[in-house]
C-alpha positions, 0 to 999 in steps of 0.5 A: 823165960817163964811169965810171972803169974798174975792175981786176978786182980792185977788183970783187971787193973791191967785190962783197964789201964789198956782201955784207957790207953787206948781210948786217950789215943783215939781221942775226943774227936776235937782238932787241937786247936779247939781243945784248952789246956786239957778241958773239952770243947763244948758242942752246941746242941739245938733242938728242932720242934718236931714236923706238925702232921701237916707238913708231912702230909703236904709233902706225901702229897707232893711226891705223889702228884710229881709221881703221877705227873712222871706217869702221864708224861708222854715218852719222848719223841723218836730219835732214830736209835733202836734200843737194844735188848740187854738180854739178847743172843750175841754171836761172833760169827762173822758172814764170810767176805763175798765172792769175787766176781766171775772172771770176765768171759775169755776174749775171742782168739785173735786172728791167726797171723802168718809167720815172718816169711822166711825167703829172701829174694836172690834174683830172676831169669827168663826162660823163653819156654815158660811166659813168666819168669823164674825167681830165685828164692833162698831159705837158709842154706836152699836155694829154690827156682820158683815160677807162677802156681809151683808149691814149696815144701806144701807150705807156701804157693808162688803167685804172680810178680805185679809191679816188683812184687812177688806174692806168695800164699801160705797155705795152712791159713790161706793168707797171702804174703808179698815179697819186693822183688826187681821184677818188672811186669 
């Protein structure tokens, strides 16, 4: 479609004719309440007498005093906050936690305690060339003949039988170990 072609004279009367538009639909400024039948609300202008030059100075010297009142105020007192520097270093490193305390010293090794003692008693006899009796001692699938001072197996010294008990040494510890015998003394 072509566009017809305008005199300039007919841009003109169009440029206006858009202003005007455009200005009626801006409108005066006034809320529709105020406006009648078309004609515009009249504004009260009031004129001030201009400020004598003694006002002004009044009030220059006014700000000055408050000014120099504000420089001699004392600072305030203390609270306790520090006040930090707005252009300061920050660093995100972070200390590492502490080191855990030192593991308490080793307690001393326990006493060394003998093991269970492995003989049950089987029974006694008297030999009449020997002053004390003879025990008979099992150990499994063993059978020991034991008298007073006899060693078995380098491990375990037989000692003397008082009151029904027989006491036997083990010989790696030298700790002495009892077994209830029927022995009478």
């Amino acid at each position: 479609m072509k566009w017809p072609s305008w005199s300039p004279l007919g841009k003109w009367a169009l440029l206006g004719a858009s202003l005007s538009g455009i200005v009626m639909a801006m409108g005066t400024g006034e809320e529709p309440a105020q406006a009648k039948k078309g004609r515009a609300a009249m504004r009260e202008i009031t004129m001030t007498a201009p400020r004598a030059a003694e006002t002004i100075k009044r009030e220059a010297l006014a700000e000055i005093a408050e000014f120099e009142r504000l420089l001699n105020q004392k600072q305030q007192p203390d609270d306790g906050e520090e006040i930090g520097n707005a252009f300061d270093t920050i660093s995100w490193y972070a200390p590492p936690p502490p080191r855990p305390a030192p593991p308490a010293l080793p307690q001393p090794p326990a006493e060394p305690v003998a093991p269970p003692l492995p003989f049950t008693y089987l029974g006694h006899f008297k030999n009449q060339d020997l002053p004390a009796p003879v025990i008979i001692l099992g150990w499994a699938d063993r059978v020991y003949t034991v008298s007073e001072g006899e060693v078995i197996d380098d491990t375990y010294r037989i000692g003397p039988v008082t009151a029904g008990i027989l006491e036997l040494t083990y010989l790696p510890l030298n700790i002495k170990q009892s077994l209830k015998t029927d022995v009478a003394s």
